[in-house]
SELOTI-709511 format. One line per 5 residues: number of its first residue (from 0); their letters; for each residue x, y, z of C-alpha. Coordinates in nm, 4 decimals. Example, Ala and Ser with C-alpha at 12.3 -4.5 7.8 and 13.67 -1.06 7.14 Angstrom:
# SELOTI-709511
0) as) 1.2300/-0.4500/0.7800; 1.3670/-0.1060/0.7140
//
This chain:
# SELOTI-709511
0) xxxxx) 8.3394/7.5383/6.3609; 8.1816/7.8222/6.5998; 8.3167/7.8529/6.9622; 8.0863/8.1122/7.0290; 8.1599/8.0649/7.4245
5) xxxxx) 8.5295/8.0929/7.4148; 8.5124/8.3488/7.1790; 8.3379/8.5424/7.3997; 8.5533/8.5049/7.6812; 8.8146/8.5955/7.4856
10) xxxxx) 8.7202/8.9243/7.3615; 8.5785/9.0295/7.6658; 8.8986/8.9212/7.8424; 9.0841/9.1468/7.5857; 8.9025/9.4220/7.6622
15) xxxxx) 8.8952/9.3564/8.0421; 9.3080/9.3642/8.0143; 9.3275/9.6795/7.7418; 9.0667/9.8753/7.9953; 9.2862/9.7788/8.2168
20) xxxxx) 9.6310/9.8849/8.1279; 9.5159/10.1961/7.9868; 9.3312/10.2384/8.3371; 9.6787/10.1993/8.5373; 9.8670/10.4224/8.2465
25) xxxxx) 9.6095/10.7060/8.3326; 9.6599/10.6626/8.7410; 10.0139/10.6439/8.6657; 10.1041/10.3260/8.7922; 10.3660/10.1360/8.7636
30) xxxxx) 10.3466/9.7999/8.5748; 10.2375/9.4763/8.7627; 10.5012/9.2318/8.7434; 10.5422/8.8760/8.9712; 10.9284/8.8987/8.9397
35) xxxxx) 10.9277/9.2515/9.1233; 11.0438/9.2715/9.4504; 10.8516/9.6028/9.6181; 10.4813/9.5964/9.6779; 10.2829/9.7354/9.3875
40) xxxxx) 10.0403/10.0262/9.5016; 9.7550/9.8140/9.4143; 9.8363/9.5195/9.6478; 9.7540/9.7185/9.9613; 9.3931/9.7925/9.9588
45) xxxxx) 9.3956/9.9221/10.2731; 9.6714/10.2093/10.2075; 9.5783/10.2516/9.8232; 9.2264/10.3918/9.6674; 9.2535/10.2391/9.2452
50) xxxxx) 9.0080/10.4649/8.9932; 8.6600/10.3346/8.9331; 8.8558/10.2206/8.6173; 9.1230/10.0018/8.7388; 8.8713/9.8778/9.0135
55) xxxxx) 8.6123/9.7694/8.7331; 8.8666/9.6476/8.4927; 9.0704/9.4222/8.7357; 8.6949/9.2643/8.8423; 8.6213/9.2068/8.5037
60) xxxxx) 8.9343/9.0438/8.3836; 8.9267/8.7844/8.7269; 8.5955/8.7176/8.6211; 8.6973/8.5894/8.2866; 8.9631/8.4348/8.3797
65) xxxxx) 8.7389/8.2402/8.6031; 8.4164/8.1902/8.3568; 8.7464/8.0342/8.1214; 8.9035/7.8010/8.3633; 8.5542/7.6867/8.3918
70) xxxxx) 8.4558/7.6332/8.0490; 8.8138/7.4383/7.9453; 8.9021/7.2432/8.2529; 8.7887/6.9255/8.2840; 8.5231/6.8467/8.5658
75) xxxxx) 8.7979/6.5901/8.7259; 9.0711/6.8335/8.7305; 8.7940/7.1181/8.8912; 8.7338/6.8138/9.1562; 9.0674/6.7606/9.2591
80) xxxxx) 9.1470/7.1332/9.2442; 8.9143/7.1979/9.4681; 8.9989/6.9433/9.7276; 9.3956/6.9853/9.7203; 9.3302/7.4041/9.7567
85) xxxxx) 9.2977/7.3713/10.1302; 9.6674/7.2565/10.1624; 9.7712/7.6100/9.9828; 9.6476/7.7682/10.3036; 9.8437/7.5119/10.5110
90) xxxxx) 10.1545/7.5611/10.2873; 10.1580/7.9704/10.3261; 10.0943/7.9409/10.7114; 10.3369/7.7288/10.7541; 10.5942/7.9374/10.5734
95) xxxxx) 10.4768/8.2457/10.7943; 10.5261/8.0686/11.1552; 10.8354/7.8793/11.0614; 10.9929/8.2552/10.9790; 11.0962/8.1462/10.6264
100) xxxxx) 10.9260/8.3830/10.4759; 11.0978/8.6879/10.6878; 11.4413/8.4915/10.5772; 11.3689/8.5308/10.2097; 11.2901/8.9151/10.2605
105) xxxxx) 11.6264/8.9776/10.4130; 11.8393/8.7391/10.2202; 12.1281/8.9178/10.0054; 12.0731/8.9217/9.6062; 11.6660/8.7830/9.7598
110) xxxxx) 11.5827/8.7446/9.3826; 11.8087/8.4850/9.3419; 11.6273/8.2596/9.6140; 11.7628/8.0550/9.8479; 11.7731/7.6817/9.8273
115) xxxxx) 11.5264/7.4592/10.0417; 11.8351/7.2769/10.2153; 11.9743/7.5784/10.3248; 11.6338/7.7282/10.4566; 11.5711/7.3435/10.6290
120) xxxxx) 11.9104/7.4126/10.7964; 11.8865/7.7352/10.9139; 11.5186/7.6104/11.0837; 11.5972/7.2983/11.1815; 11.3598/7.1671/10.9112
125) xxxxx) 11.3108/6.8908/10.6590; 11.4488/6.9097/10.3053; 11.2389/6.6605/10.1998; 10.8915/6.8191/10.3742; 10.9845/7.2220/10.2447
130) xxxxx) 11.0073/7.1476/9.8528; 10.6717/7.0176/9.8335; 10.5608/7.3299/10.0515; 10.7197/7.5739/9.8420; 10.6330/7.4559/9.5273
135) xxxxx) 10.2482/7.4422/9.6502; 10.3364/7.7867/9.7684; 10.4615/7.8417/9.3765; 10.1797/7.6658/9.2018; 9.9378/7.9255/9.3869
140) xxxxx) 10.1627/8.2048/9.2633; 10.2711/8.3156/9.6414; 10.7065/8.2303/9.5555; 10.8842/8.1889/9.2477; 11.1123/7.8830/9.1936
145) xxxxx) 11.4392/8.0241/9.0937; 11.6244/7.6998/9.0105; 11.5561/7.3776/9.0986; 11.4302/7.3571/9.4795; 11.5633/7.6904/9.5725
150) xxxxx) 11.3032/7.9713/9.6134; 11.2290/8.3392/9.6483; 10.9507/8.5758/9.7455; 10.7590/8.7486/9.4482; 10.5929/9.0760/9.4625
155) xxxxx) 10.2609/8.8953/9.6071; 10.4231/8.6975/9.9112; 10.5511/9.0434/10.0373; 10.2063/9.0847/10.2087; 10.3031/8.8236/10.4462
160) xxxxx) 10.6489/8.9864/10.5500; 10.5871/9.0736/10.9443; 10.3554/9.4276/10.9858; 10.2147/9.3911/10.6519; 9.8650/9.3349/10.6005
165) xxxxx) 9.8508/9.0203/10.4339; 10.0688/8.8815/10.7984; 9.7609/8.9825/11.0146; 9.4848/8.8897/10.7972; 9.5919/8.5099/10.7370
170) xxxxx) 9.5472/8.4110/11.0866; 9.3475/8.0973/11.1026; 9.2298/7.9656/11.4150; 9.3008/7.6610/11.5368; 9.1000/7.4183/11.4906
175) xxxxx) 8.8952/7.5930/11.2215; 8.9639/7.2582/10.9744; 8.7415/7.0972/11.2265; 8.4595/7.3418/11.1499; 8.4934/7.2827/10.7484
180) xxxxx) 8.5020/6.9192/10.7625; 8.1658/6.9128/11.0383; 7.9601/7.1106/10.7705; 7.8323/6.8135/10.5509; 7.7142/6.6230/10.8930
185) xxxxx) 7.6256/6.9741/11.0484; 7.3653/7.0511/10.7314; 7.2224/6.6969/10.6491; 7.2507/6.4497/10.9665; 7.2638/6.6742/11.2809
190) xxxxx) 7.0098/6.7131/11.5356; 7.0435/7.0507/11.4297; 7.0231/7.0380/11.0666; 6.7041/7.2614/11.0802; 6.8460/7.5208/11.3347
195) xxxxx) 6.8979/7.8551/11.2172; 7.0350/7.9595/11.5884; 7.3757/8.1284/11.6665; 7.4706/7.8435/11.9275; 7.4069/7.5560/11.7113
200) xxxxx) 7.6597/7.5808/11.4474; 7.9249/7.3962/11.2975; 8.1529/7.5796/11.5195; 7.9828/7.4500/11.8331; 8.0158/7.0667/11.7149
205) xxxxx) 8.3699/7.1287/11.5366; 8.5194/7.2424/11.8965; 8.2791/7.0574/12.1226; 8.1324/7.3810/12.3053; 7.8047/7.5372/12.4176
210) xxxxx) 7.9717/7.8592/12.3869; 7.8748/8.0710/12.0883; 8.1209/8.1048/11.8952; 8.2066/8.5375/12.0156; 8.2305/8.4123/12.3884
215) xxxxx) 8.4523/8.1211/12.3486; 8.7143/8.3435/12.1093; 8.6288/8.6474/12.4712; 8.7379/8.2906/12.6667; 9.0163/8.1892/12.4399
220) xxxxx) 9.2962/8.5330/12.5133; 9.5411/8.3138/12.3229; 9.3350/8.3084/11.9755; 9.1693/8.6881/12.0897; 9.3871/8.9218/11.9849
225) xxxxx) 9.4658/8.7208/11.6230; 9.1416/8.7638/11.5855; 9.0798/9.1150/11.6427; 9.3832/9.2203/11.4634; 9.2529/9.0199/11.1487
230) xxxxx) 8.8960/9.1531/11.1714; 9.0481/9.5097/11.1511; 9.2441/9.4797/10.8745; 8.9296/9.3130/10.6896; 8.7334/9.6348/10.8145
235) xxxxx) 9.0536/9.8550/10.6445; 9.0555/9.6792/10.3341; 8.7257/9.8804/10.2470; 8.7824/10.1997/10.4726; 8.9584/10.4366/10.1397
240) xxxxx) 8.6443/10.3471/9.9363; 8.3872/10.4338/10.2651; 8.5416/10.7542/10.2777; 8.5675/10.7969/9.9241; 8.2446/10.6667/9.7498
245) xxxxx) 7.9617/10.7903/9.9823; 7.8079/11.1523/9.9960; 7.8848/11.2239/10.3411; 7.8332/11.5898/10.2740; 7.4732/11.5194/10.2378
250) xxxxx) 7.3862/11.3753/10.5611; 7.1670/11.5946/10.7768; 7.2838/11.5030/11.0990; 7.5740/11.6415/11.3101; 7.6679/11.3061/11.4876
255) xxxxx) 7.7853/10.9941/11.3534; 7.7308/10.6651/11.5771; 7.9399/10.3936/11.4851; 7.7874/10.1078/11.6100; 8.0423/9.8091/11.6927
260) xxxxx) 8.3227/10.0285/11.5960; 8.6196/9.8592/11.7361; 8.9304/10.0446/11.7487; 8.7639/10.3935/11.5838; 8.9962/10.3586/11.2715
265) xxxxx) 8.6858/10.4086/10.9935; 8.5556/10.7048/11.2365; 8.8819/10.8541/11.2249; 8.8990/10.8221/10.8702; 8.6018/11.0014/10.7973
270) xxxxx) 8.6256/11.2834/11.0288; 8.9731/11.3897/10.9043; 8.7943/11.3478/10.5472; 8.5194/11.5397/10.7140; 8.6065/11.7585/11.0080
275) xxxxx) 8.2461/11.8956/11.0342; 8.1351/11.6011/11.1724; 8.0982/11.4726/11.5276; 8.1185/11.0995/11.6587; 8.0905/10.8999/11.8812
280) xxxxx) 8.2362/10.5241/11.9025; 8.0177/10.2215/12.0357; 8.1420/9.8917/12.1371; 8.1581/9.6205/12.4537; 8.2586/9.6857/12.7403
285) xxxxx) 8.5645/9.4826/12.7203; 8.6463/9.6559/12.3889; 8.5992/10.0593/12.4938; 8.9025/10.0667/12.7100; 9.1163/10.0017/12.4400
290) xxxxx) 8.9495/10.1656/12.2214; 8.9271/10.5178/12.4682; 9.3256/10.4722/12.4763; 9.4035/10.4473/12.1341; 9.1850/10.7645/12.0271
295) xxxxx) 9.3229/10.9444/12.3376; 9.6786/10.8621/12.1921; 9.6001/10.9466/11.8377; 9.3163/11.2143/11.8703; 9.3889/11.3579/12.1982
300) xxxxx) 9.2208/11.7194/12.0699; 8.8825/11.5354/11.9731; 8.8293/11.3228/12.2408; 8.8838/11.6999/12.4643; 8.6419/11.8607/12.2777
305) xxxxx) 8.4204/11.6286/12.2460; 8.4264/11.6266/11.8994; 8.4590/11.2181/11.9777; 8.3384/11.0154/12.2107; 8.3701/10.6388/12.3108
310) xxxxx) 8.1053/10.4847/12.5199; 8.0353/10.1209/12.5975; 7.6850/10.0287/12.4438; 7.5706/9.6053/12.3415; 7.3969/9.6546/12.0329
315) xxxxx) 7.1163/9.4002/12.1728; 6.9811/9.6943/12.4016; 6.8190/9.9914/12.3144; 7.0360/10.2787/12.1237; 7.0702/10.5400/12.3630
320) xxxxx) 7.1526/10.7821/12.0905; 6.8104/10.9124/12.0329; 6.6697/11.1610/11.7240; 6.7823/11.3955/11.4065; 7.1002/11.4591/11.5834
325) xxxxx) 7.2521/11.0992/11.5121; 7.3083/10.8821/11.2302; 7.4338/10.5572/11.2783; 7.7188/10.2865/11.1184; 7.6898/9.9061/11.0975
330) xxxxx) 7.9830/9.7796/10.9446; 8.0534/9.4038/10.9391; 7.7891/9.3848/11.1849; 7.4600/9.2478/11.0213; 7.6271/8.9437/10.8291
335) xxxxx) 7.7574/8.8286/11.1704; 7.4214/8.7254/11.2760; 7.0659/8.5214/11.1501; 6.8049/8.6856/11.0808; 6.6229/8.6947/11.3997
340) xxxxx) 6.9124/8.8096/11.6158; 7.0041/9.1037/11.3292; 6.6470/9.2428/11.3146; 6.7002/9.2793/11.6700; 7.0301/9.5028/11.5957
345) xxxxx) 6.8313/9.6990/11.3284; 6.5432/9.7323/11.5337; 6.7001/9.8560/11.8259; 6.8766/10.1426/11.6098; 6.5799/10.2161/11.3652
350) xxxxx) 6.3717/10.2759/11.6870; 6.6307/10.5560/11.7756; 6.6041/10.7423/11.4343; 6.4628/11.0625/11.4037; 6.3690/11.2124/11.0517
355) xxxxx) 6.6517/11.3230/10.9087; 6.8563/10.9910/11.0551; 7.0216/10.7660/10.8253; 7.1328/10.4240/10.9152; 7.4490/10.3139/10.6821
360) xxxxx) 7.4591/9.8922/10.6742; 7.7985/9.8451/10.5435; 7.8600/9.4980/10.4291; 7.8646/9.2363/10.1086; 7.5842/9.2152/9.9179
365) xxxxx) 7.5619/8.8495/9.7526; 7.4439/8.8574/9.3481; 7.2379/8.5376/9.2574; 7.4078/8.4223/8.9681; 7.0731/8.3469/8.7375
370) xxxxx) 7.2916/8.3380/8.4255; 7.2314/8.7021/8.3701; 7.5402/8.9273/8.2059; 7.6682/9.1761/8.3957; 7.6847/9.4439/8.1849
375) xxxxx) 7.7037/9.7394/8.4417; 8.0791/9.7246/8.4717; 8.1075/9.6561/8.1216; 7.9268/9.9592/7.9961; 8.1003/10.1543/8.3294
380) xxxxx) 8.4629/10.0511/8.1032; 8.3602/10.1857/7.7572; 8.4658/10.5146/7.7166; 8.1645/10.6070/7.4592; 7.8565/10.5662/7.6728
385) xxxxx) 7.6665/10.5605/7.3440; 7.8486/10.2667/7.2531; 7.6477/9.9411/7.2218; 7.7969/9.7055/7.5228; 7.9526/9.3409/7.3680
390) xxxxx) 7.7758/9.0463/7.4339; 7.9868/8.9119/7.6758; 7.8092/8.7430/7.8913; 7.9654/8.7334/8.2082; 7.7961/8.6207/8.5539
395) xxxxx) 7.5900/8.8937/8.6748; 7.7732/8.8065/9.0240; 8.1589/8.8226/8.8470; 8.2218/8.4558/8.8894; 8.5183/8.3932/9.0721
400) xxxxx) 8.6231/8.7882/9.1541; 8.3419/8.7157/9.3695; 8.4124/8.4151/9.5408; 8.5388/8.6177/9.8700; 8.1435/8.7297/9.9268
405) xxxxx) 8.0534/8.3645/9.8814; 8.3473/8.2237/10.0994; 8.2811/8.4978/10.3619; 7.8843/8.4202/10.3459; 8.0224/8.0174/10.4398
410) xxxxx) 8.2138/8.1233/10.7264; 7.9652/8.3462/10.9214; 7.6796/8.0312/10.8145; 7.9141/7.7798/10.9805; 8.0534/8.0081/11.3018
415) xxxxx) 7.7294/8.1707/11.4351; 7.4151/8.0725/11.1489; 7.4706/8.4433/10.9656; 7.5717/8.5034/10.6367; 7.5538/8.7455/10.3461
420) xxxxx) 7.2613/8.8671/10.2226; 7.1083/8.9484/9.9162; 6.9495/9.2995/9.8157; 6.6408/9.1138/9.7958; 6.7134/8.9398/10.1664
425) xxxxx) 6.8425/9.2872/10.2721; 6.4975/9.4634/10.1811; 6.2976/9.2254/10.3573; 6.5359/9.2561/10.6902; 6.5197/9.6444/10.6348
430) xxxxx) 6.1687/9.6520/10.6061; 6.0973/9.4155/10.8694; 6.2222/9.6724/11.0731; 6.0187/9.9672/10.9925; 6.2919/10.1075/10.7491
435) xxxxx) 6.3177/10.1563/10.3796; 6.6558/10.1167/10.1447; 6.6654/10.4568/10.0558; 6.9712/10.4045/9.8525; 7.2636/10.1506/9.7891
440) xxxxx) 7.6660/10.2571/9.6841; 7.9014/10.0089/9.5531; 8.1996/10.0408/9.6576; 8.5458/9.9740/9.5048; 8.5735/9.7039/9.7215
445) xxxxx) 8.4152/9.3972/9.8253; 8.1084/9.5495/10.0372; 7.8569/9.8630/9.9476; 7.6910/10.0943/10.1902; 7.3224/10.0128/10.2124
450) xxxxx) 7.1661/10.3012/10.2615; 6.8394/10.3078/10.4892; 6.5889/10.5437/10.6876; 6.2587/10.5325/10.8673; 5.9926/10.4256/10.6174
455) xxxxx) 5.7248/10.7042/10.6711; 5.5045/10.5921/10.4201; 5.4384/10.2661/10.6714; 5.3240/10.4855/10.9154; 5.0405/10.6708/10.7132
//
């Protein structure tokens, strides 16, 4: 009997995990292993760079990995799955703000884990409540059950440990449950089922405001700085493959604008990857003054001579920066907003351009899944490029190594009506605007730089 599906899956999962480990062998790395103790170099995207091999190959084995749990679980099991996932994220934020899991990191002989009654009595917690915690925590591969209700960290839940990336980027906002379990009467029943504007979202009818959702986290100090802290480390997680995966050298222009910059940390990057540069950093009002102290503090030369500048400037208004000096950065901007309210960000910059200006859109770009096979990062794996690519199949969008582009894409739609686009949806915004794609760069990460300029040809 033929299992031509499974097969499949299997072989290409095979070769996903050989490319793999002959990938990390090449990059020297070390082994990946749950029972380890010290961060692996590839859990820290933000600090570590992987080859366009190991990048390809890890994306490649999720994606089977996902395309099988599809094909053999049941359709009940997927439905309860689904709906008991949401307590995993209750179960690891729970862990962080009770301090457990800075207790397992310092524990003596930590490998050996510590039992839940003697964690429940050093917190002043419940026995009974922290076993079925932990062992959601377990089931999702976050800590390892040593022995019977006694745990320890793994090399994953190390992320979490306080000043580690994985601490700042799981901050949830409260109330944010609110906005998940509004979408189904926010799409179908609501007055504003049909609205497509910023200020009549989910968010507004989760937490009963008129606010959109930017000024009531500016009203809210308590849930601002969270916020900002996680939104940078989000913006880091892709910085190493910015600086590393787009010709900079080829730009034409002197001065880089980086449009909603925050805290300068991807200009920074890229002008000690490319000191020729100047830049300048754009953002609120209420954002610059931080910003102007933290480059003062770490690039007190630039900022005297004037290599970079910070200046307040609301992306709604005209670019000041005007001609074939400047190019310009929008990073995590564009997905934050509908289309009507980002055409007017585009527009306002593309009306600045000179020439030789190039405007970089750095964000997801969502893959229709129209049961194509992606076959790009196959062939990118196989070491003979005259070698005919396997049949394998997978979703031209990888499936579930891409379910952060589709779970990001939900969470702009329900806080402010944005969301991530498609190339096709990001050529019609572009264009819209007088522009043209001129070029777009994966990166080895979850976004790509979408390259654009002014579209001359529109003009003849």
């Amino acid at each position: 009997m033929a299992h031509a599906e499974l097969d499949r899956l299997q072989a290409c999962l095979n070769f996903a995990l050989d490319t793999l480990r002959n990938e990390m062998n090449n990059s020297q790395l070390p082994p990946l292993s749950q029972q380890s103790l010290v961060e692996h170099p590839l859990d820290d995207s933000t600090k570590y760079l992987p080859s366009t091999g190991v990048f390809e190959a890890r994306r490649l084995s999720l994606a089977c990995l996902g395309e099988l749990k599809n094909l053999i679980q049941s359709p009940l099991d997927k439905c309860m799955d689904e709906r008991f996932a949401i307590y995993g994220v209750a179960c690891t934020d729970t862990l962080i703000k009770t301090g457990i899991i800075d207790y397992l990191s310092d524990v003596p002989n930590a490998s050996q884990g510590v039992p839940a009654a003697e964690l429940a009595s050093k917190f002043e917690l419940d026995s009974k409540k922290l076993v079925p915690i932990l062992r959601c925590c377990a089931a999702s591969g976050w800590v390892r059950e040593t022995r019977d209700s006694s745990f320890a960290l793994n090399r994953c839940s190390r992320t979490f440990i306080e000043g580690n990336a994985g601490r700042r980027l799981n901050f949830s906002m409260p109330g944010h449950m609110s906005v998940i379990e509004t979408i189904p009467h926010w799409v179908a029943e609501s007055d504003w089922k049909l609205s497509r504007s910023p200020e009549q979202t989910a968010f507004q009818i989760a937490f009963n405001t008129p606010l959109l959702a930017f000024s009531w986290i500016v009203e809210n100090p308590d849930v601002l700085v969270p916020i900002a802290d996680h939104l940078q480390v989000f913006g880091d997680m892709s910085t190493p493959s910015i600086v590393a995966d787009y010709p900079w050298q080829q730009l034409q222009t002197p001065v880089i604008v980086d449009c909603g910059g925050g805290q300068g940390g991807l200009i920074s990057s890229i002008l000690d990857a490319h000191p020729s540069f100047r830049a300048i950093v754009q953002d609120m009002e209420n954002v610059v003054a931080l910003t102007s102290s933290i480059m003062e503090e770490r690039r007190p030369r630039d900022i005297e001579s004037g290599v970079l500048k910070v200046e307040a400037h609301d992306f709604f208004q005209p670019q000041p920066r005007i001609g074939n000096e400047y190019s310009f950065i929008l990073r995590h901007i564009m997905h934050d907003w509908p289309d009507k309210e980002a055409t007017t960000i585009l527009g306002n910059v593309a009306r600045a351009l000179g020439p030789k200006s190039k405007i970089l859109i750095i964000d997801m770009v969502a893959v229709p899944n129209v049961d194509s096979t992606a076959t790009t990062s196959v062939k990118s794996l196989m070491l003979d490029s005259r070698a005919k690519g396997p049949d394998y199949r997978i979703p031209s969008h990888f499936g579930s190594a891409s379910r952060i582009v589709s779970g990001s894409s939900m969470h702009m739609l329900t806080m402010i009506n944005g969301c991530e686009r498609s190339l096709r949806e990001w050529e019609k915004l572009v264009k819209g605007c007088g522009l043209r794609i001129t070029n777009v760069y994966p990166l080895r990460a979850h976004t790509s730089i979408i390259e654009c300029a002014l579209d001359t040809r529109a003009l003849m």
